[in-house]
PyMOL CGO cylinders between C-alpha atoms (Angstrom):
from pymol import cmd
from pymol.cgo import CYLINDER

trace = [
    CYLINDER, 0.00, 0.00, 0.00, 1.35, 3.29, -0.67, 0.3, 1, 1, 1, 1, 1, 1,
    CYLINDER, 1.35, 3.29, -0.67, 0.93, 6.36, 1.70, 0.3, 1, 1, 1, 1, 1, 1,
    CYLINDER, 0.93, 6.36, 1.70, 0.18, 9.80, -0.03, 0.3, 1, 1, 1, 1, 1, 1,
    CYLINDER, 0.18, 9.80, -0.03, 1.78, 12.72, 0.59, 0.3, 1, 1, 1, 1, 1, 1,
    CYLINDER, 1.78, 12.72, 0.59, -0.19, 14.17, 3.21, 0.3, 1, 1, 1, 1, 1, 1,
    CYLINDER, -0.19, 14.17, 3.21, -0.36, 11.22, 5.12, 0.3, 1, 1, 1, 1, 1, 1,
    CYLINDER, -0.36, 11.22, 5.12, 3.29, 10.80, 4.81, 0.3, 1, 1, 1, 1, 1, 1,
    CYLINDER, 3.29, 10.80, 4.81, 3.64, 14.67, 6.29, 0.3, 1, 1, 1, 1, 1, 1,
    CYLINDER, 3.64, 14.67, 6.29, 1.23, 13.81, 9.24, 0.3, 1, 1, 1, 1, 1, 1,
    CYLINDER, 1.23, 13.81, 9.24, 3.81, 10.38, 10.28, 0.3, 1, 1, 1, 1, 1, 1,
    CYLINDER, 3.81, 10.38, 10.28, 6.69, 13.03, 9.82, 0.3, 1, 1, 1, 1, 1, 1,
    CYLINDER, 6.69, 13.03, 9.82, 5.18, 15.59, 11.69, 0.3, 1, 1, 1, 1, 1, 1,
    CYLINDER, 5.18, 15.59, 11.69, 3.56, 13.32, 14.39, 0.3, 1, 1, 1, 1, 1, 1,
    CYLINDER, 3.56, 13.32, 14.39, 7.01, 11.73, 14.96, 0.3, 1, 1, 1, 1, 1, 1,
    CYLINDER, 7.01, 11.73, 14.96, 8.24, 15.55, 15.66, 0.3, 1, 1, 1, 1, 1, 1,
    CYLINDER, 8.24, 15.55, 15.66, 5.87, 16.30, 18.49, 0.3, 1, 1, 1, 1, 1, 1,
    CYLINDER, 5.87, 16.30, 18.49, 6.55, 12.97, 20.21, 0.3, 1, 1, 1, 1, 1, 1,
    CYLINDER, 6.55, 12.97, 20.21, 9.51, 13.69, 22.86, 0.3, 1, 1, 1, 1, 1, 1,
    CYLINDER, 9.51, 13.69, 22.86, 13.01, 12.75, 21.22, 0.3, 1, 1, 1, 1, 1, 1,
    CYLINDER, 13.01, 12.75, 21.22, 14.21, 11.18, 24.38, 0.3, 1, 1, 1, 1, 1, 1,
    CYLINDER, 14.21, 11.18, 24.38, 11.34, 8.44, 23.99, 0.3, 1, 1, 1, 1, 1, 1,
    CYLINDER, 11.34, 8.44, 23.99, 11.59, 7.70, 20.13, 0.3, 1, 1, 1, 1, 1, 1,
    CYLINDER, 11.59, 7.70, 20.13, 15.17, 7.17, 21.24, 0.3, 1, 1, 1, 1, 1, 1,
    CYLINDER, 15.17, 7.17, 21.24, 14.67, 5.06, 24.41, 0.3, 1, 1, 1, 1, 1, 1,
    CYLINDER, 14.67, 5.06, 24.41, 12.81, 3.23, 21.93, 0.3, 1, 1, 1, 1, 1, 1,
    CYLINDER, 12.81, 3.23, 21.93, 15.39, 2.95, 19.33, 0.3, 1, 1, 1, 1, 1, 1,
    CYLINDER, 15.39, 2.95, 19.33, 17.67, 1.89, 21.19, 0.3, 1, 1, 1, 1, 1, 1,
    CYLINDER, 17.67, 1.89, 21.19, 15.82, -1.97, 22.89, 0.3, 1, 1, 1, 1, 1, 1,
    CYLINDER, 15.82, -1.97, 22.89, 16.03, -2.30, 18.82, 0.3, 1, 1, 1, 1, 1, 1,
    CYLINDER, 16.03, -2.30, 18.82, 18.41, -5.05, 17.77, 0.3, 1, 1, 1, 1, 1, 1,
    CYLINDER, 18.41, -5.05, 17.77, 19.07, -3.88, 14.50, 0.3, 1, 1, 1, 1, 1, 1,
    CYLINDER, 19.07, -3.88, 14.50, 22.11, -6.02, 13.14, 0.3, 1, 1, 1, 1, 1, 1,
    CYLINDER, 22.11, -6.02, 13.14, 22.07, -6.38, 9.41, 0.3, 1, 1, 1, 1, 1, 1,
    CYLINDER, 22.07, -6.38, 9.41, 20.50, -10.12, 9.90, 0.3, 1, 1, 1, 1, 1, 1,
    CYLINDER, 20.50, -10.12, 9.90, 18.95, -10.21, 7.29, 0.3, 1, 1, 1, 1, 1, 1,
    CYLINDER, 18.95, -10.21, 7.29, 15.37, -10.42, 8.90, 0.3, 1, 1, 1, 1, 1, 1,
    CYLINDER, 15.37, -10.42, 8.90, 15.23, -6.29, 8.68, 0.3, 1, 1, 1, 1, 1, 1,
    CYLINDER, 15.23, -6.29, 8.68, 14.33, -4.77, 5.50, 0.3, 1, 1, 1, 1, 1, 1,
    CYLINDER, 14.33, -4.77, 5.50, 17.69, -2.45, 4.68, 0.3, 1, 1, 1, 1, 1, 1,
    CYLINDER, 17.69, -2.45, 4.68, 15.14, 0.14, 4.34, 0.3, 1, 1, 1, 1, 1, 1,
    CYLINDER, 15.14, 0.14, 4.34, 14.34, 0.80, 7.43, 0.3, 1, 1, 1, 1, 1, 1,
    CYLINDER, 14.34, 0.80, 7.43, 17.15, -1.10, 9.31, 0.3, 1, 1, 1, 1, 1, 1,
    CYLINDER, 17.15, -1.10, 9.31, 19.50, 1.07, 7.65, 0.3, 1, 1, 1, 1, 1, 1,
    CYLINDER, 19.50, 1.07, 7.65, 18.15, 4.92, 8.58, 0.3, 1, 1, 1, 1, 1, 1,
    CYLINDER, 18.15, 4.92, 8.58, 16.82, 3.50, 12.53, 0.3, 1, 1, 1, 1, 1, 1,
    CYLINDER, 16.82, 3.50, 12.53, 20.96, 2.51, 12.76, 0.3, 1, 1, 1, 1, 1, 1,
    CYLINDER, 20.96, 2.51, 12.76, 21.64, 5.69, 12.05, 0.3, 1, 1, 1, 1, 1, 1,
    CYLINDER, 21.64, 5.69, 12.05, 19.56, 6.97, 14.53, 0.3, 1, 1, 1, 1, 1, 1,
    CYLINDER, 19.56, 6.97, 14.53, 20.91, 4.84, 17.23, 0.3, 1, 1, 1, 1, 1, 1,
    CYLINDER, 20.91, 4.84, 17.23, 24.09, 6.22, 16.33, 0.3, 1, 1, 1, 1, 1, 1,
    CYLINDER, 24.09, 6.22, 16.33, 23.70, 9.75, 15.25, 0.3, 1, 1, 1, 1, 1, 1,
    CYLINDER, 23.70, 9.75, 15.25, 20.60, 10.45, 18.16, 0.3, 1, 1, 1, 1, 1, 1,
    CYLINDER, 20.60, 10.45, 18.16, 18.83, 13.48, 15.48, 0.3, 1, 1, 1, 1, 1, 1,
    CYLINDER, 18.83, 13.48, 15.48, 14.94, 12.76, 15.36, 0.3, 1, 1, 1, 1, 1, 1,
    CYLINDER, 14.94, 12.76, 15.36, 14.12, 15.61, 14.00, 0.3, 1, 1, 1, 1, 1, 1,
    CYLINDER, 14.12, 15.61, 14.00, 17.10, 14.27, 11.38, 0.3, 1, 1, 1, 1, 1, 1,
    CYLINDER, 17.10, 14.27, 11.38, 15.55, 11.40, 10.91, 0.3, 1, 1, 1, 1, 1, 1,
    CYLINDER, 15.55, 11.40, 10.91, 11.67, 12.33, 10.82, 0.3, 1, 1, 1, 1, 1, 1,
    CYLINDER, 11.67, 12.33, 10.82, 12.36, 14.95, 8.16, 0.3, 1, 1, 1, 1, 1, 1,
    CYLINDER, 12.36, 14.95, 8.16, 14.47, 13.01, 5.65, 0.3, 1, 1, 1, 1, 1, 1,
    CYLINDER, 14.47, 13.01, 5.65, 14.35, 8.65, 6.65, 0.3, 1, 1, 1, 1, 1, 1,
    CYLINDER, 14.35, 8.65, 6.65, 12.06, 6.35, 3.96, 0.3, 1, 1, 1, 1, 1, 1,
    CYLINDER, 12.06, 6.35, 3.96, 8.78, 6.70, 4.90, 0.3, 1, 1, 1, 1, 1, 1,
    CYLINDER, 8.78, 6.70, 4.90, 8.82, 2.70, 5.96, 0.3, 1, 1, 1, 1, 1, 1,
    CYLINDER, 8.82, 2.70, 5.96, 11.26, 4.06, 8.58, 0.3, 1, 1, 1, 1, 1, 1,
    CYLINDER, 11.26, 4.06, 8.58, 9.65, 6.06, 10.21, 0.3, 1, 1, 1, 1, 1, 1,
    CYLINDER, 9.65, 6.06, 10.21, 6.47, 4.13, 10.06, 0.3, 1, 1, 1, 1, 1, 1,
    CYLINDER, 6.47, 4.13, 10.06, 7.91, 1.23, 11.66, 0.3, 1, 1, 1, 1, 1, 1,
    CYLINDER, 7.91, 1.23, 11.66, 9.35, 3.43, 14.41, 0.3, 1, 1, 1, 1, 1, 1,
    CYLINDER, 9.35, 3.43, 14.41, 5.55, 4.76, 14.79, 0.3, 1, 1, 1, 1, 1, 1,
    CYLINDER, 5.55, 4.76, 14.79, 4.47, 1.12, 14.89, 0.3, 1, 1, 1, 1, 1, 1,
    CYLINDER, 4.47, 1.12, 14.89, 6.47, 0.41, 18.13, 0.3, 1, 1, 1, 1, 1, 1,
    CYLINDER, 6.47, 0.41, 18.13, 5.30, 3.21, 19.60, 0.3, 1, 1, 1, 1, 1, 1,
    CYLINDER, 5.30, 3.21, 19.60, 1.73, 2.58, 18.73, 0.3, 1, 1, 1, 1, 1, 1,
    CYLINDER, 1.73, 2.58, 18.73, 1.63, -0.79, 19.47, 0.3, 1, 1, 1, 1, 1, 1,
    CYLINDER, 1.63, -0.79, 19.47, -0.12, -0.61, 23.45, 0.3, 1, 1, 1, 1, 1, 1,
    CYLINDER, -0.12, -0.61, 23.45, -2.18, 2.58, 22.94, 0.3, 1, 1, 1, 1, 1, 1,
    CYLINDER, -2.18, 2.58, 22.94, -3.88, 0.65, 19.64, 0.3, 1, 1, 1, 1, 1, 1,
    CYLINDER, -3.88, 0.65, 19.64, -4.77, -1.28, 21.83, 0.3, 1, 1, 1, 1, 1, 1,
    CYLINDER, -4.77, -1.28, 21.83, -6.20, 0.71, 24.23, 0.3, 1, 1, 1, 1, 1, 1,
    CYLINDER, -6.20, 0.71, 24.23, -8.33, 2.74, 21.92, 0.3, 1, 1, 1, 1, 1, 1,
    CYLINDER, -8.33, 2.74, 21.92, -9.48, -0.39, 20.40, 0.3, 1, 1, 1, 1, 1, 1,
    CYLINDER, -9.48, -0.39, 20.40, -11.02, -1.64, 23.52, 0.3, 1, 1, 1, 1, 1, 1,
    CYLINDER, -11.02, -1.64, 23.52, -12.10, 1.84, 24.79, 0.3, 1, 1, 1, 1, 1, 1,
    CYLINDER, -12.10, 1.84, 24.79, -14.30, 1.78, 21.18, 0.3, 1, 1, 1, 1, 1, 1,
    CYLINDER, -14.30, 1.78, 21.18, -15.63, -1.35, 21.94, 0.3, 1, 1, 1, 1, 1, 1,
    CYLINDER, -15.63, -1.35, 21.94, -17.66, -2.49, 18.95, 0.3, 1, 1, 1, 1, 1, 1,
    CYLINDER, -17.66, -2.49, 18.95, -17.00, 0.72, 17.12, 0.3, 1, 1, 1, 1, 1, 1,
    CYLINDER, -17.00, 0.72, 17.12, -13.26, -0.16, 16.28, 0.3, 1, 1, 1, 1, 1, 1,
    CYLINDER, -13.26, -0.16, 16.28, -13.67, -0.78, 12.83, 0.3, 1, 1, 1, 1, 1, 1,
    CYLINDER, -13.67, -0.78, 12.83, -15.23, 1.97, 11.66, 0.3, 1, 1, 1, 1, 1, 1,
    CYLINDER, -15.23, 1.97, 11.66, -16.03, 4.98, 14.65, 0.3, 1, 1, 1, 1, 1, 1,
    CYLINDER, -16.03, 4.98, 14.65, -17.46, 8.17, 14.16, 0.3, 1, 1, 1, 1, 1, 1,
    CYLINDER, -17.46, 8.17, 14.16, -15.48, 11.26, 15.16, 0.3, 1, 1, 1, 1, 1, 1,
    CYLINDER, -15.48, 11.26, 15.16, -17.18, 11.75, 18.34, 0.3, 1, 1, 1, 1, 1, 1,
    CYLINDER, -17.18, 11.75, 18.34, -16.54, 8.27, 19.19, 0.3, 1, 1, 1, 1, 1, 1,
    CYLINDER, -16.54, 8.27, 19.19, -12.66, 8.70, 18.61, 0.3, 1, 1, 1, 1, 1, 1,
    CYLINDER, -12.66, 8.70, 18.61, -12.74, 11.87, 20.27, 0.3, 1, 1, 1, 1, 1, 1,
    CYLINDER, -12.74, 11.87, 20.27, -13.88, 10.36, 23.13, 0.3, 1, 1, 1, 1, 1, 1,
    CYLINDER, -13.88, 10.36, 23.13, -12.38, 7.23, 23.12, 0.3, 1, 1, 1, 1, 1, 1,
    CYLINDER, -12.38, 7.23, 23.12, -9.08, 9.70, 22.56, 0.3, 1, 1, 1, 1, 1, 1,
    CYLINDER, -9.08, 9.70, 22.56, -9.46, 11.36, 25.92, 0.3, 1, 1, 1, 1, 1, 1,
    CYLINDER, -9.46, 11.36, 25.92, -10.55, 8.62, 27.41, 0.3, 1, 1, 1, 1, 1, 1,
    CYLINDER, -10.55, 8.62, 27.41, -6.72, 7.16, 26.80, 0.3, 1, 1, 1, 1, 1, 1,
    CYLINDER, -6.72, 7.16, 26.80, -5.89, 10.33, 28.44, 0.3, 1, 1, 1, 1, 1, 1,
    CYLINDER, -5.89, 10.33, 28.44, -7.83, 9.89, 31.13, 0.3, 1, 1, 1, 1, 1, 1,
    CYLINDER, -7.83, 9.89, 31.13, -6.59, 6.34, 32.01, 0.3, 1, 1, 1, 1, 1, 1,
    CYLINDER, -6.59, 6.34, 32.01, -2.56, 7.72, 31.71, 0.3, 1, 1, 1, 1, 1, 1,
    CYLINDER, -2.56, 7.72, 31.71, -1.86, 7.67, 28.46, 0.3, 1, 1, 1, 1, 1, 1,
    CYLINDER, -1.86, 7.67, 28.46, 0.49, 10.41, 27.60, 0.3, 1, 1, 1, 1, 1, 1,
    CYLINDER, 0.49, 10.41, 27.60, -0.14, 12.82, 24.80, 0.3, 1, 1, 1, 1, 1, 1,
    CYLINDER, -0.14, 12.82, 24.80, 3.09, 11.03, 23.20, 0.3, 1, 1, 1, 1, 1, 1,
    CYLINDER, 3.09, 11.03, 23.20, 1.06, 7.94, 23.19, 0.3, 1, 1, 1, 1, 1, 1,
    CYLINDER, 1.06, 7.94, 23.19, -1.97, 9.31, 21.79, 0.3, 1, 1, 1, 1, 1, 1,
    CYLINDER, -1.97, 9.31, 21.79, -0.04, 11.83, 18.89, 0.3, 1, 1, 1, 1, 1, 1,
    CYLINDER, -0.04, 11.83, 18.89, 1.92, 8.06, 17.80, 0.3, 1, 1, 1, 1, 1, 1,
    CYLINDER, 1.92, 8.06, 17.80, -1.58, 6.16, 17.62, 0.3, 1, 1, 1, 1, 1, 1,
    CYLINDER, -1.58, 6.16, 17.62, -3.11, 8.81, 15.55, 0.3, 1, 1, 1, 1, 1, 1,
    CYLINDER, -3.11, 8.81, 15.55, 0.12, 9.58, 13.20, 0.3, 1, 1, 1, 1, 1, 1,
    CYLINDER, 0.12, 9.58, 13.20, 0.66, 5.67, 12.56, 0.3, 1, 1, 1, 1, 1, 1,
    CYLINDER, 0.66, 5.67, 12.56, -3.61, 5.67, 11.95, 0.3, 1, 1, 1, 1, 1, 1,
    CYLINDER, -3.61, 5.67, 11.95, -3.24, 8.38, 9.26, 0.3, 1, 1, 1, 1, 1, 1,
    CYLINDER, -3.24, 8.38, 9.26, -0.36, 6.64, 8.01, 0.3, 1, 1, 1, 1, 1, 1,
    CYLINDER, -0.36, 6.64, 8.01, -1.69, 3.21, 7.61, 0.3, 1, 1, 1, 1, 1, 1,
    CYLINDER, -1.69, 3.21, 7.61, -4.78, 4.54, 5.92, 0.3, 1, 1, 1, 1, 1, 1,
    CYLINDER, -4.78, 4.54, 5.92, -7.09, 3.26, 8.95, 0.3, 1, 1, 1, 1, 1, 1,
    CYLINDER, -7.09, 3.26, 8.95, -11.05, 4.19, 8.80, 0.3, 1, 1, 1, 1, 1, 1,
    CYLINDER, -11.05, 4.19, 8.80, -10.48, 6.04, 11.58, 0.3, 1, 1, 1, 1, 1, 1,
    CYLINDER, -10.48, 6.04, 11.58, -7.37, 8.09, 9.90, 0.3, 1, 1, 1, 1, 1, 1,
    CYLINDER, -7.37, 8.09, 9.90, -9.18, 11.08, 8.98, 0.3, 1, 1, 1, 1, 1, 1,
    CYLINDER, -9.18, 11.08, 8.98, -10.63, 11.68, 12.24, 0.3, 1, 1, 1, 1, 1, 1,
    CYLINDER, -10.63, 11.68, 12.24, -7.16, 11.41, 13.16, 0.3, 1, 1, 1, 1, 1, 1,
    CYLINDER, -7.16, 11.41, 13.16, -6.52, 14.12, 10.80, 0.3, 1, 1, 1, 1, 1, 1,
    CYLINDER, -6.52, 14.12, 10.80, -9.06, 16.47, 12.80, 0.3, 1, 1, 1, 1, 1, 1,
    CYLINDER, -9.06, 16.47, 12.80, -8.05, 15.99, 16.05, 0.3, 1, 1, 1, 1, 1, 1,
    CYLINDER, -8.05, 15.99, 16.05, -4.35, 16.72, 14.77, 0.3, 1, 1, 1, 1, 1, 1,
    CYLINDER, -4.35, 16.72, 14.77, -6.26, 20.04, 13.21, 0.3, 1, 1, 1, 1, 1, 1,
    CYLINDER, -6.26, 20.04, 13.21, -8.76, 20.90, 15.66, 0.3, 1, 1, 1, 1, 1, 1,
    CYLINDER, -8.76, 20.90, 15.66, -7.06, 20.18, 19.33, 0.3, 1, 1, 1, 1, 1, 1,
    CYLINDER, -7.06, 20.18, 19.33, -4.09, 22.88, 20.25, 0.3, 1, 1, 1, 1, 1, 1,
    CYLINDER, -4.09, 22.88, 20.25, -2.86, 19.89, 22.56, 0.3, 1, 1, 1, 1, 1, 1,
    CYLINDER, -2.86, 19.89, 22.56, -2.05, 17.89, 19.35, 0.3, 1, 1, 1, 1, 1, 1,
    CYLINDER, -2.05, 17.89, 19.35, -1.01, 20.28, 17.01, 0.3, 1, 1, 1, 1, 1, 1,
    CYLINDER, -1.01, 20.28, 17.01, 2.16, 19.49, 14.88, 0.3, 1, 1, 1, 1, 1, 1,
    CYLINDER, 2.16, 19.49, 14.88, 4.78, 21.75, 13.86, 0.3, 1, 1, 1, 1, 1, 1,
    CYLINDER, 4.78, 21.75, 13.86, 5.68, 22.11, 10.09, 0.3, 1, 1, 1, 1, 1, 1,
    CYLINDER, 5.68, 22.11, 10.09, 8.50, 20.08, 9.04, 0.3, 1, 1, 1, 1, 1, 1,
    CYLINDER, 8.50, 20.08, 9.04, 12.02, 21.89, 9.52, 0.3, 1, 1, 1, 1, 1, 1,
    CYLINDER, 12.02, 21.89, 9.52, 12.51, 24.56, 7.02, 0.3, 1, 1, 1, 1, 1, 1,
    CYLINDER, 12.51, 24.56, 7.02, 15.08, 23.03, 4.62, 0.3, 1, 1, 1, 1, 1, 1,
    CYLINDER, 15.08, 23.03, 4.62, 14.19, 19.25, 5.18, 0.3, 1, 1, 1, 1, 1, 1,
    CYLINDER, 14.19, 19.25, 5.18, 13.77, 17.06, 2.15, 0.3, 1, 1, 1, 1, 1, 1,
    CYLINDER, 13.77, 17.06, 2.15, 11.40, 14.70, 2.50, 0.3, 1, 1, 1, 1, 1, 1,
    CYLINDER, 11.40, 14.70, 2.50, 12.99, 11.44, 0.94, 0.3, 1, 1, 1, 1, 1, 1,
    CYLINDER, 12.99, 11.44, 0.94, 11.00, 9.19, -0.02, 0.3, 1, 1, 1, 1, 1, 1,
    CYLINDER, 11.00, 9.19, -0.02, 13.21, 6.68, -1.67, 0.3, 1, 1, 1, 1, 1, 1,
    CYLINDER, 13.21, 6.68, -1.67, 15.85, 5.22, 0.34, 0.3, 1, 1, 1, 1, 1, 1,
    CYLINDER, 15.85, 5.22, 0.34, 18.32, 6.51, -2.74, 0.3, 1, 1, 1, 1, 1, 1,
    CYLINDER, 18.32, 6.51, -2.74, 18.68, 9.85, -3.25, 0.3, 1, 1, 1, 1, 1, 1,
    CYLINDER, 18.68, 9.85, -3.25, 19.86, 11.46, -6.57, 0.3, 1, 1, 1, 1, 1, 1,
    CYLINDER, 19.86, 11.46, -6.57, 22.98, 11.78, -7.62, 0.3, 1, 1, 1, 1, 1, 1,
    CYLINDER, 22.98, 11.78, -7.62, 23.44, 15.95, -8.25, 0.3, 1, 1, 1, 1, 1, 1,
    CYLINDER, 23.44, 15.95, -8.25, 26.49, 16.43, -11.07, 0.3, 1, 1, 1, 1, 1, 1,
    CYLINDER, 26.49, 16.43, -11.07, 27.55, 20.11, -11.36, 0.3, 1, 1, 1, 1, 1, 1,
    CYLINDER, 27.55, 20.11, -11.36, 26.80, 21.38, -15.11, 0.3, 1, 1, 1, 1, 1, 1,
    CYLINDER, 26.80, 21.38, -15.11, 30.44, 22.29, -15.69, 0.3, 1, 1, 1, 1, 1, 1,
    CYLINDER, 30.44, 22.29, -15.69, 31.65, 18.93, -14.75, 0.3, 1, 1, 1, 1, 1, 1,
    CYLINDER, 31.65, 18.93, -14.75, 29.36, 17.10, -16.95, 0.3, 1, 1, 1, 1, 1, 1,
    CYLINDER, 29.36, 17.10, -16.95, 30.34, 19.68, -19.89, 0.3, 1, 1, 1, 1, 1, 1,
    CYLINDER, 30.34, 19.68, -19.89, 33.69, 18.62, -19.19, 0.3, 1, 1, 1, 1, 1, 1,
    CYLINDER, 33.69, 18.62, -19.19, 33.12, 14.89, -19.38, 0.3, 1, 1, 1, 1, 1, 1,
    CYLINDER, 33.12, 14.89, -19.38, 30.83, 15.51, -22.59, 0.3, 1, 1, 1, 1, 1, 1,
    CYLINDER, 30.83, 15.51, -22.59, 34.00, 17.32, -24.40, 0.3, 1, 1, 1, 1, 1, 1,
    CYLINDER, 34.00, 17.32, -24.40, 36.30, 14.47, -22.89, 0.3, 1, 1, 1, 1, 1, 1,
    CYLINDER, 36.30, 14.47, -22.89, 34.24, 11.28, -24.85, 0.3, 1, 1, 1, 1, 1, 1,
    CYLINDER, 34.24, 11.28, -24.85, 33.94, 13.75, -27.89, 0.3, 1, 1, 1, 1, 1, 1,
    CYLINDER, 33.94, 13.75, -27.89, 37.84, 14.25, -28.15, 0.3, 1, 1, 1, 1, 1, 1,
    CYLINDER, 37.84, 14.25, -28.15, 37.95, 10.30, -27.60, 0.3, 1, 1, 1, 1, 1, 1,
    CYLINDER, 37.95, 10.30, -27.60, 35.66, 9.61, -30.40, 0.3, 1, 1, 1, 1, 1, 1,
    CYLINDER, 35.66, 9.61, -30.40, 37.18, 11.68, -33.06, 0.3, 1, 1, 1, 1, 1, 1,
    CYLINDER, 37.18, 11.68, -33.06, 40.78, 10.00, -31.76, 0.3, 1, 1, 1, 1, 1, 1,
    CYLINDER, 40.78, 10.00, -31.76, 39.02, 7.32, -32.51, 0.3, 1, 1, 1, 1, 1, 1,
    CYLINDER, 39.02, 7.32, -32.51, 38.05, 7.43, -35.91, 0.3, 1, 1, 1, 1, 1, 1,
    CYLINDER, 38.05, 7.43, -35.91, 41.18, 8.43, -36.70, 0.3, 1, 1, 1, 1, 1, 1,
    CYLINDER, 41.18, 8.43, -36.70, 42.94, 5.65, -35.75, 0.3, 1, 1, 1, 1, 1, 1,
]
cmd.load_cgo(trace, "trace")
């Protein structure tokens, strides 16, 4: 499944609001040795978190899948404390349901950390319950994201493109052009 780019912003940004020290704290119970059993693509930029220690690094410009798996983790036991404070309504709740079922997570001690990681990884994985996600994220001041750093590039491949200055690449054009004409005649 691919995740647009909206959705891809809210996992950014929702990564951003959570508190660096517990993204890492997560990070780091990761055993992330290349095994084999970690895709490369998001083994690869959550080692260089453990090493490097920049979220806000690493939310702004890590593959998507990255930072979506980091998300997951942190998900993981507030999913499932919305799912049974919605009861029957998991699959599909209304927005008043979610709000409520939202602060009732609060409520019970679940931090705002908790909450902003269930609702980022919920817009990111497309759930029915993403876009009311999506509202609270708009409509509650307690939830509000910041913009993504000013000057962060959003990678979305795990390669990024190779930039080649124009005057080096004239250079190298004129180079193969003197080689064919020695070429021809020889």
């Amino acid at each position: 499944m691919t995740i647009s780019n909206s959705s891809a912003d809210y996992v950014r940004r929702g990564l951003l609001k959570i508190n660096a020290k517990n993204v890492l704290d997560v990070v780091d119970t990761l055993d992330l040795r290349p095994t084999g059993k970690i895709n490369p693509v998001i083994g690869v930029p959550l080692r260089n978190l453990q090493q490097k220690r920049d979220v806000t690094a690493f939310a702004s410009t890590a593959p998507i899948a990255a930072v979506k798996a980091i998300l997951e983790i942190l998900a993981l036991d507030p999913m499932e404390k919305i799912i049974e404070a919605l009861g029957d309504n998991a699959e599909l709740p209304t927005f008043e349901q979610m709000q409520s079922a939202v602060d009732q997570l609060l409520v019970d001690g679940s931090t705002t950390d908790d909450v902003v990681a269930l609702m980022a990884f919920a817009i990111g994985e497309e759930f029915p319950a993403g876009p009311h996600c999506q509202k609270l994220f708009e409509e509650r001041s307690d939830f509000a994201l910041a913009p993504l750093p000013e000057g962060s590039l959003a990678v979305t491949s795990f390669f990024t493109p190779k930039v080649v200055d124009p005057a080096i690449k004239e250079q190298r054009l004129a180079r193969k052009e003197a080689q064919k004409k020695k070429k021809k005649r020889n």
